[in-house]
MARBA-3410 file (N, C-alpha, C, O; in Angstrom, 1 decimal):
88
-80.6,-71.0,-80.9,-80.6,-71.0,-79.4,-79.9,-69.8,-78.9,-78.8,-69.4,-79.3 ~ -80.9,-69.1,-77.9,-80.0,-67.9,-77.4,-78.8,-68.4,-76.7,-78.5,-69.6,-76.6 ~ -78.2,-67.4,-76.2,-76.4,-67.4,-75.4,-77.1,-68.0,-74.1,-78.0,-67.2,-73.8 ~ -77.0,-69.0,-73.3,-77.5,-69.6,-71.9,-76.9,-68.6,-70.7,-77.7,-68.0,-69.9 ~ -75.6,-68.4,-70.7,-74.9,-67.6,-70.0,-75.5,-65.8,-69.9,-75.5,-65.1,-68.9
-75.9,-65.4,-71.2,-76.8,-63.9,-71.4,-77.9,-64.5,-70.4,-77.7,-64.3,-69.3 ~ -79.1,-65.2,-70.6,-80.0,-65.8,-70.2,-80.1,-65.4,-69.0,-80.9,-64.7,-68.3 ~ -78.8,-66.5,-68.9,-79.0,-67.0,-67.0,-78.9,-65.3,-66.7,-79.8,-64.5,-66.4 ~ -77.5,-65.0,-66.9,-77.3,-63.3,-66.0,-78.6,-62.4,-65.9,-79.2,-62.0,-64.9 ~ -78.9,-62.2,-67.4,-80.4,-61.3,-67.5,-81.6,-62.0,-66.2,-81.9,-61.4,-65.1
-81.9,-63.1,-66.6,-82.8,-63.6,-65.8,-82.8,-63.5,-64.4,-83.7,-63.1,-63.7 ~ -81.6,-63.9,-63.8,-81.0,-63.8,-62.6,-81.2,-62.0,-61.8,-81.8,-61.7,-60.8 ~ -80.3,-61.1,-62.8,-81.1,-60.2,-62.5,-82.3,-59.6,-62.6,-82.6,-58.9,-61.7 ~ -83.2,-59.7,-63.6,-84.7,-59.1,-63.2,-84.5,-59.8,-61.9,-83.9,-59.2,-61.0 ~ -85.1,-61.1,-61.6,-85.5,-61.9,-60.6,-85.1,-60.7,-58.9,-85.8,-60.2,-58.1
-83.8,-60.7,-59.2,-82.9,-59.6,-58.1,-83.6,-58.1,-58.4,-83.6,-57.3,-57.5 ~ -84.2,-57.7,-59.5,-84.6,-55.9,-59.2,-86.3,-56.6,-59.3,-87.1,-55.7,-59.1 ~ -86.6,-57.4,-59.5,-87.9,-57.8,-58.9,-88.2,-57.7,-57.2,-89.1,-57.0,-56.6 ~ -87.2,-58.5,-56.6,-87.1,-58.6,-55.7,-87.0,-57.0,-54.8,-87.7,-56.5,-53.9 ~ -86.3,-56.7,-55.2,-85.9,-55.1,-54.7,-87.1,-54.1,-54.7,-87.4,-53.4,-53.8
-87.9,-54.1,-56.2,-88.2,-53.7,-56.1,-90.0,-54.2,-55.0,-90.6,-53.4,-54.4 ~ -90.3,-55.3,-55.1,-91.3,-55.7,-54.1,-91.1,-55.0,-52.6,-92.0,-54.5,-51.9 ~ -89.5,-55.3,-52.2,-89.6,-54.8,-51.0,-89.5,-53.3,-50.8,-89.4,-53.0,-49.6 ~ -89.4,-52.1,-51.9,-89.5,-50.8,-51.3,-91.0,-50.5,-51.8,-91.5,-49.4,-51.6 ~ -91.7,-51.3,-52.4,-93.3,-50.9,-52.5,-93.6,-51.5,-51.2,-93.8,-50.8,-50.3
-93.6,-52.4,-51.1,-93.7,-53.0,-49.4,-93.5,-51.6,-48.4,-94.4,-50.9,-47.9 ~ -92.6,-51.5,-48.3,-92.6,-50.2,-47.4,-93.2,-49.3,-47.5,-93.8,-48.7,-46.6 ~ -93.0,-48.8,-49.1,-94.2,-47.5,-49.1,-95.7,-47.9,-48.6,-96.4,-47.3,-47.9 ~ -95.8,-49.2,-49.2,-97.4,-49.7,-48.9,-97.2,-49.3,-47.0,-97.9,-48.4,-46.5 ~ -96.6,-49.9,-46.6,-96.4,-50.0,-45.3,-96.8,-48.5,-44.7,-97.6,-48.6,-43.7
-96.3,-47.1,-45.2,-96.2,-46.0,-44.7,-97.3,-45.5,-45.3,-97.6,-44.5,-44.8 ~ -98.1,-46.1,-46.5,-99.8,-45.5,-46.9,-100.8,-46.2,-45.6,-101.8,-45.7,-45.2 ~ -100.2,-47.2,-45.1,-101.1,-47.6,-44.2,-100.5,-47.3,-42.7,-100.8,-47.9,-41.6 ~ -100.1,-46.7,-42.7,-99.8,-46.0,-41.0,-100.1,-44.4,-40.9,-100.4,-43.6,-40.0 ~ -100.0,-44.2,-42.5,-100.4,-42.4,-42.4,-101.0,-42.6,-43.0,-100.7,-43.0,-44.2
-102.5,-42.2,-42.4,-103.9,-41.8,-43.3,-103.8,-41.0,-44.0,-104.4,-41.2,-45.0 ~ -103.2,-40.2,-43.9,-103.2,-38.4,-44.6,-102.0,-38.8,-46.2,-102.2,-38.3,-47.3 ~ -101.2,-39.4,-46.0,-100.3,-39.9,-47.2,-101.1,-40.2,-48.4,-100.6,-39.5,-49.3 ~ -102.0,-40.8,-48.7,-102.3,-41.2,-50.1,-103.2,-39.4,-50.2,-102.4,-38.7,-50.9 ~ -103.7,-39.1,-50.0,-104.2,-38.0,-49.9,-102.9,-36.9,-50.5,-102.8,-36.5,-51.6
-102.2,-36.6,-49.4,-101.2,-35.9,-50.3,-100.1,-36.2,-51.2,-99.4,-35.4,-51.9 ~ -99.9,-37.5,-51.3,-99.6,-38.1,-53.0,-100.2,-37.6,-53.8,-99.6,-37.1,-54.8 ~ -101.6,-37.6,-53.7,-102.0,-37.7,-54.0,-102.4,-35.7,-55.5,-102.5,-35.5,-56.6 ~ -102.4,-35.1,-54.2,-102.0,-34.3,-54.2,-100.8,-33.4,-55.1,-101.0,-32.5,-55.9 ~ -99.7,-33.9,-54.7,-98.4,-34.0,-55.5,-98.7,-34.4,-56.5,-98.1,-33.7,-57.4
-99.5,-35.3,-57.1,-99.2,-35.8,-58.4,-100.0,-34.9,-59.3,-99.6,-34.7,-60.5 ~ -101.0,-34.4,-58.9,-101.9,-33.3,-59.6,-101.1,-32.2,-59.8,-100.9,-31.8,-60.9 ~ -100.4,-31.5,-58.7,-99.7,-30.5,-58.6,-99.0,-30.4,-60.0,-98.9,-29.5,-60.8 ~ -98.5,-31.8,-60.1,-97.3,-32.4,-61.5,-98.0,-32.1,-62.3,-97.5,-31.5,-63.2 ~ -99.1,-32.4,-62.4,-99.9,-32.7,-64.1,-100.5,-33.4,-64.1,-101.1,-33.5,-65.1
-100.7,-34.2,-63.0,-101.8,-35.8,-63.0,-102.7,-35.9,-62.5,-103.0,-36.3,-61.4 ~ -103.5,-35.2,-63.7,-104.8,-34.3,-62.8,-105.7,-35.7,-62.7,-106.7,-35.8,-62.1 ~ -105.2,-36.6,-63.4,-106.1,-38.0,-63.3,-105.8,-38.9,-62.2,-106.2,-40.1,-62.1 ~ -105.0,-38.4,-61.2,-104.7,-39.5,-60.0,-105.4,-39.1,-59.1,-105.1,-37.9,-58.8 ~ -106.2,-39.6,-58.4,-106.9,-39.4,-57.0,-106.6,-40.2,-55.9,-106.2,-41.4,-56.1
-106.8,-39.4,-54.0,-106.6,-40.5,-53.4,-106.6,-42.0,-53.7,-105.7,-42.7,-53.5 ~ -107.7,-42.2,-54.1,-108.5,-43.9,-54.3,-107.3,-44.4,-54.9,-106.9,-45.5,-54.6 ~ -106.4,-43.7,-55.8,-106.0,-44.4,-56.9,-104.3,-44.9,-56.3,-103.4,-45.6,-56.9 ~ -104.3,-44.3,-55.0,-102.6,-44.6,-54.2,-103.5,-45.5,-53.3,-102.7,-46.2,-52.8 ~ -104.7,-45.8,-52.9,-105.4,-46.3,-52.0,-105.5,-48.1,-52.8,-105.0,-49.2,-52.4
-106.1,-47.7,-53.8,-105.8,-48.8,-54.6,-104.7,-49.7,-55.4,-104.8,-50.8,-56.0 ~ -103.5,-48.8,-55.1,-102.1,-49.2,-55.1,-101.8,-49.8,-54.4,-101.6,-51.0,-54.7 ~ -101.4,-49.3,-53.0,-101.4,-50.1,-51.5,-102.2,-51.3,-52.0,-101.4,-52.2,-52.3 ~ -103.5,-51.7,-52.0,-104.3,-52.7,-52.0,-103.2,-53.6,-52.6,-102.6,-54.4,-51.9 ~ -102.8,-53.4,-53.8,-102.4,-54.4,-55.4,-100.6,-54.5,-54.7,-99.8,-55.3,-55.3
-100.1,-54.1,-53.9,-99.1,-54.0,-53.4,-99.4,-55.5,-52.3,-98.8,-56.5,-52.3 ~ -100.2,-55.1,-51.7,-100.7,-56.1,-50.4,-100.5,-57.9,-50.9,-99.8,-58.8,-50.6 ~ -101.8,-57.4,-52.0,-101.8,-58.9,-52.8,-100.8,-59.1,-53.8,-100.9,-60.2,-54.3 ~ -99.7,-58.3,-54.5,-98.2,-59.3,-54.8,-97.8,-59.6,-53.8,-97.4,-60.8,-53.8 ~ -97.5,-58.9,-52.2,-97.0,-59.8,-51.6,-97.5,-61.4,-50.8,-96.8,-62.3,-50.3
-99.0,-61.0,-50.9,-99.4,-62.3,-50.6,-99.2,-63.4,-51.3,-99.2,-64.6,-50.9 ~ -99.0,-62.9,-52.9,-98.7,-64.5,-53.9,-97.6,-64.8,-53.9,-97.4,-66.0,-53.9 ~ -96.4,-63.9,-53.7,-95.1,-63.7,-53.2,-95.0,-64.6,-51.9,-94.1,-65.4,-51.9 ~ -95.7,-64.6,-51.3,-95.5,-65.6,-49.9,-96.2,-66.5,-49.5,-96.3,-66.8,-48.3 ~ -97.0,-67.0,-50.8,-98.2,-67.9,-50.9,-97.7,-69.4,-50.9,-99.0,-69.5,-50.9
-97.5,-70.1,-50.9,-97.7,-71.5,-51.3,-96.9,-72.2,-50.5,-96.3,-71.5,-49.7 ~ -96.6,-73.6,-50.4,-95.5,-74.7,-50.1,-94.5,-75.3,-51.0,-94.8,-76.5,-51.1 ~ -94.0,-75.2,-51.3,-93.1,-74.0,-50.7,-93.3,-72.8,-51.0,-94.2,-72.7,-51.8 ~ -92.8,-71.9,-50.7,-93.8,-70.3,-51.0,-92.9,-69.4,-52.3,-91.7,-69.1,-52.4 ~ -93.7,-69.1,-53.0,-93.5,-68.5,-54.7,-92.5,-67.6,-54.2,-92.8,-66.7,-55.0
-91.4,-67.1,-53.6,-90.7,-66.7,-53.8,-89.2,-67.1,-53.2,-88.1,-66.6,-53.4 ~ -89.6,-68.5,-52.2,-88.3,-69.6,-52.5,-88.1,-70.0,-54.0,-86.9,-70.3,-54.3 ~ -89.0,-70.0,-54.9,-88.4,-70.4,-56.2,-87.5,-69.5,-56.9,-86.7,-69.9,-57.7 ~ -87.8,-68.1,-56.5,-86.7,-67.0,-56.9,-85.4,-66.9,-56.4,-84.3,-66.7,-57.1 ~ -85.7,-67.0,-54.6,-84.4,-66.3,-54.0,-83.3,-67.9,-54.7,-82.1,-67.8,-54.7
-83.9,-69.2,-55.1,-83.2,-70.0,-54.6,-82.1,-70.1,-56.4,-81.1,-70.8,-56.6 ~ -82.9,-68.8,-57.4,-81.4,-69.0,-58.4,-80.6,-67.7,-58.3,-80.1,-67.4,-59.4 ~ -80.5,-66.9,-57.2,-79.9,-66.1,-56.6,-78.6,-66.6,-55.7,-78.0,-65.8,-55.1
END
């Protein structure tokens, strides 16, 4: 049997940089969808880098998959992410 105490901590934090991290894609998603022109020059940027394989569609379709974690995230009765905040 693993260490319960390693466990709990590890688990506890993913759960917390899960969390974290949901809410600054949330935002970003937030700011793809108020500036049209953003996934476009992400888009952009990322080719500049080397990523000649990223296109608008592909920050467009980010935002999308961003949208729907947060809807399963705030889905249910009680909602899928009271069961996280609540071993926090």
């Amino acid at each position: 049997m693993s260490d319960p105490t390693a466990f709990y901590r590890t688990f506890t934090g993913a759960i917390s940089t899960y969390i974290q991290a949901l809410q600054q894609l949330s935002l970003m998603q937030d700011r793809i969808a108020q500036d049209a022109g953003l996934a476009a020059a992400a888009a952009a940027a990322a080719q500049a880098a080397g990523r000649s394989d990223l296109a608008t569609v592909d920050f467009t379709n980010a935002a999308g998959a961003i949208t729907q974690l947060n809807f399963t995230f705030n889905s249910g009765t009680p909602t899928q992410k009271s069961f996280l905040y609540k071993l926090l």
